[in-house]
C-alpha positions as CSV (number, residue, x, y, z in Angstrom):
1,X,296.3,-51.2,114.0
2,X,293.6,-51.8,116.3
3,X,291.7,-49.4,114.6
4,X,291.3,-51.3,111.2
5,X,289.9,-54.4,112.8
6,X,287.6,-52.1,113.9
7,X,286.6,-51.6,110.2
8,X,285.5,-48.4,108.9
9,X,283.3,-45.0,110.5
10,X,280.2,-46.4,108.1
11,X,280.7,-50.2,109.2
12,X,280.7,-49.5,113.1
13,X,277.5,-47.1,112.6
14,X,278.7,-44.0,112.2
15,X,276.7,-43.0,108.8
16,X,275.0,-39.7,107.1
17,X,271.9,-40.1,109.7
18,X,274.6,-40.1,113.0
19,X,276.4,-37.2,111.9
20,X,272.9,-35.4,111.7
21,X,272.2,-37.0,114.9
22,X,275.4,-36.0,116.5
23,X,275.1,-32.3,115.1
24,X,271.7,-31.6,116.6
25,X,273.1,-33.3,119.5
26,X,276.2,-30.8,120.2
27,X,273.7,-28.1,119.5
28,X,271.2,-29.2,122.3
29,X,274.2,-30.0,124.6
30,X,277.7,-28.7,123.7
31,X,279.4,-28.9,127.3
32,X,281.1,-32.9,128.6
33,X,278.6,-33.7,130.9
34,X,280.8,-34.7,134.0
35,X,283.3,-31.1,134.1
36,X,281.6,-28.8,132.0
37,X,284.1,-28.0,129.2
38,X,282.9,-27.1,125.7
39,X,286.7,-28.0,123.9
40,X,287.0,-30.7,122.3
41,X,283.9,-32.8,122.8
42,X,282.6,-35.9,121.9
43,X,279.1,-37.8,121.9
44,X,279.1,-40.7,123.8
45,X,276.4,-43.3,123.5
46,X,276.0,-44.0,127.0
47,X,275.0,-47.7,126.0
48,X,277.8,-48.9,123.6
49,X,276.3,-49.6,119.8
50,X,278.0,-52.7,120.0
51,X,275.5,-53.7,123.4
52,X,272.4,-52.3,122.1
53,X,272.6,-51.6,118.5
54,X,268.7,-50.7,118.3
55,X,269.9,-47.8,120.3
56,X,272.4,-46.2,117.9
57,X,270.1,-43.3,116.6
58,X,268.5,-42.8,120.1
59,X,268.7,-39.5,121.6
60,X,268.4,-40.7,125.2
61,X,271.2,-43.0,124.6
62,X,273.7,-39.9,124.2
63,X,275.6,-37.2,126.1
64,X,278.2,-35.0,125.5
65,X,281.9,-36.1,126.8
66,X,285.0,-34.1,126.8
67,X,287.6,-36.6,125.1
68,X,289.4,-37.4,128.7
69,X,285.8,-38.5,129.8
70,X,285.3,-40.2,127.0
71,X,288.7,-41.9,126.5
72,X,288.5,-43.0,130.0
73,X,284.5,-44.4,129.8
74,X,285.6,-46.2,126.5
75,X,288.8,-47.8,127.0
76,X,288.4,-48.2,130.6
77,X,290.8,-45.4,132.3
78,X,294.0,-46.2,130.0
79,X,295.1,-43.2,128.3
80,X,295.0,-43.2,124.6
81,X,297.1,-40.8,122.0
């Protein structure tokens, strides 16, 4: 539920230009950036879009998390399914 008042992947940012983005990204930088693992990885922009949004496509503004790093960055430490 908390997920559709979100609104949708394209709505929040997350268009045809991120996914390049994010691709070149992984390839740059595949391993989380706090313990190393490749599995299951995520890029995180270090400032949210939703507090800079002029930052969304900049690549200084990303780095690779695992999903438990970036689970805990984003919603603060609780644990999410």
């Amino acid at each position: 539920m908390e997920d559709r008042a979100r609104g949708s992947r394209h709505v929040r940012g997350y268009d045809a230009e991120w996914v390049k983005l994010r691709a070149a990204h992984l390839a740059k930088h595949p391993a989380c950036a706090v313990c190393g693992t490749t599995a299951g990885v995520d890029v995180d922009h270090v400032q949210s879009i939703r507090e800079a949004p002029h930052r969304r496509l900049d690549p200084m503004n990303l780095r690779t998390l695992c999903r438990l790093h970036h689970n805990r960055k984003t919603h603060g430490g609780r644990h999410t399914p």
